[in-house]
N, C-alpha and C positions, 0 to 999 in steps of 0.2 A: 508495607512491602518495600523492597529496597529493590531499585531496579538497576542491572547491568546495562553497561556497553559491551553490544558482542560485535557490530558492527558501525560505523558509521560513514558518509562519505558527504563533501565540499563541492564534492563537481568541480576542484580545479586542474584534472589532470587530463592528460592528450585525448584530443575526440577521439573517437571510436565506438564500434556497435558491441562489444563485448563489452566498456567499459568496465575496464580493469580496476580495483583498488585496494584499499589496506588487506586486509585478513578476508576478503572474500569475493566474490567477482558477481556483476548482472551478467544473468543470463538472459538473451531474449528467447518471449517464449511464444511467440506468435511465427504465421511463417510470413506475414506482408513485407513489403520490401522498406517499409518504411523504421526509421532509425533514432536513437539519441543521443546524442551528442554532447558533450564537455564545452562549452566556449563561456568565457566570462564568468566564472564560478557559478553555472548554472546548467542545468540540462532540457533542453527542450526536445520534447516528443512532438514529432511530425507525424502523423495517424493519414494523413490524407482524409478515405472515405472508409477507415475500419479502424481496428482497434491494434494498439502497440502496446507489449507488456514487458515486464523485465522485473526479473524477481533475483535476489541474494543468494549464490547458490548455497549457502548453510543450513540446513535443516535444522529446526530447535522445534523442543515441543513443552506441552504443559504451557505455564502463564506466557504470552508473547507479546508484542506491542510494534506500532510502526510508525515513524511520522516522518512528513516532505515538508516541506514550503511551496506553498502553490506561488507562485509568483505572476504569471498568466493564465490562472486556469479556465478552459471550457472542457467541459466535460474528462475530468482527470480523477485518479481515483488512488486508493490508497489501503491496502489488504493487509493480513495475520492470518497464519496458517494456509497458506497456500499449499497444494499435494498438487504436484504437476503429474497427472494422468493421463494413461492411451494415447490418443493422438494429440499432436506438437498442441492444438489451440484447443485444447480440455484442459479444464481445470477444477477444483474446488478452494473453498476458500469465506472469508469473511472482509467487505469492505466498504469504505464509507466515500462518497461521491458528491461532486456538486451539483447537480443539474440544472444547467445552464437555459434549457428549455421552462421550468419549472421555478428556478432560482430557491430549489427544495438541496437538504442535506441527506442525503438517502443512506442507508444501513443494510445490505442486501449479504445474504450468504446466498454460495453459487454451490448448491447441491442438493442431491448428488450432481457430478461434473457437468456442465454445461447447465444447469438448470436453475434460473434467477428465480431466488425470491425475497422480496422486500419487508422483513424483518421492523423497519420503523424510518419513520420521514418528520423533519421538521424544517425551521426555516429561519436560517443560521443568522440572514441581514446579511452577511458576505458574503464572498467566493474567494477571497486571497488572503494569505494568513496560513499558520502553521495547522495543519491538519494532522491529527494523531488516533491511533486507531488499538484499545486495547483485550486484550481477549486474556480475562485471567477467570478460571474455570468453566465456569457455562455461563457469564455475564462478559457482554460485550457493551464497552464507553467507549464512546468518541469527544475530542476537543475539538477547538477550534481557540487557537493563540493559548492555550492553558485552560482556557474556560467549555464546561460543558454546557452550559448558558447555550437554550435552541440549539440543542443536538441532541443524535437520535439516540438510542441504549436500547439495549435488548437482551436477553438471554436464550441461548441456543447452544445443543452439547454436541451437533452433530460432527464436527472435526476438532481433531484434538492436538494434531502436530501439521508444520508443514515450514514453508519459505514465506519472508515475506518480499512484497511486491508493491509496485505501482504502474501505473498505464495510464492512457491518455487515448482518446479516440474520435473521428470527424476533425480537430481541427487541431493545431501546433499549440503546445502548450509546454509552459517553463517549468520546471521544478527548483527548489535547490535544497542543500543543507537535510541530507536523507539519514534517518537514523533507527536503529536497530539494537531493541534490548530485552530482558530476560529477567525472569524473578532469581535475584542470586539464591534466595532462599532453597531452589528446588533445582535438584539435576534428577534427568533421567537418561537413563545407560550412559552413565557420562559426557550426555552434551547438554547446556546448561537451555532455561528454557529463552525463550527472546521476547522480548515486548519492547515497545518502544518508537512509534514515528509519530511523532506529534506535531510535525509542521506541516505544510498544506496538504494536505491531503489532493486537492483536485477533482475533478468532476469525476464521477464515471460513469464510462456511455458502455451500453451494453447492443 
């Protein structure tokens, strides 16, 4: 498989809660007042006592993939195929988490919307490190630095298109170096499909 860049982003450009950048924009998709920010070629999510999300407003569907760099994660996370639904803080989706309670790498699809289940857990030995998350048919891998070495994998067909995302929840956490690709192999209705975040992933709290 050959994989595109459809999006990427450095986190070195002006703070802000929209956070702006190349060929597509984070939307936040929670309503807490909590925010993240551009400073230092990094982005840190401040969650307070809930969860902060922010996903790539591009739609791609078929094979996808997502990867961050955790850089300080507790509880941060890192999704494919995201379908932003109903109300502002529903969702569906597929992601992989560190849990910081647990120091487990967790695998969970969130559907239907709002509804976690935990798909597959293992135990990575870290939490910082490039976390990637990739969803190419009905088999879902995750890495950690390149390696799936103690990560989770699973197979599940229930969503098939969507955005990807990450979030951060309970306590401030860094990201950096966000990336977003696609099987060039495959277009559908002429937008290519996306896979692609293979840096930290981050915890994710639910």
């Amino acid at each position: 498989m050959t994989w595109t860049t459809q999006f990427s982003d450095a986190f070195t450009n002006t703070d802000g809660t929209s956070l702006s950048t190349h060929d597509a924009t984070w939307v936040k998709r929670t309503t807490i007042a909590a925010t993240i920010q551009t400073n230092r070629g990094s982005a840190p999510a401040g969650a307070g006592s809930n969860v902060v999300r922010y996903s790539v407003n591009k739609t791609l569907a078929n094979d996808q993939a997502m990867q961050a760099d955790f850089v300080s994660p507790y509880n941060l996370s890192v999704g494919v195929r995201h379908a932003h639904v109903g109300a502002e803080d529903a969702f569906t989706g597929y992601f992989v988490q560190y849990n910081g309670g647990t120091a487990a790498a967790q695998l969970y699809s969130q559907y239907p919307s709002g509804t976690f289940n935990l798909l597959a857990s293992t135990t990575p030995g870290a939490a910082t490190g490039a976390w990637r998350i990739e969803a190419v048919g009905t088999g879902l891998t995750t890495y950690r630095n390149g390696s799936t070495a103690s990560m989770p994998a699973a197979t599940d067909g229930n969503i098939a298109s969507g955005q990807a995302f990450f979030r951060a929840a309970t306590t401030t956490s860094t990201f950096d170096s966000a990336l977003v690709e696609d099987d060039a192999g495959v277009v559908a209705a002429g937008v290519p499909k996306f896979e692609g975040l293979r840096r930290n992933v981050g915890r994710l709290m639910h």
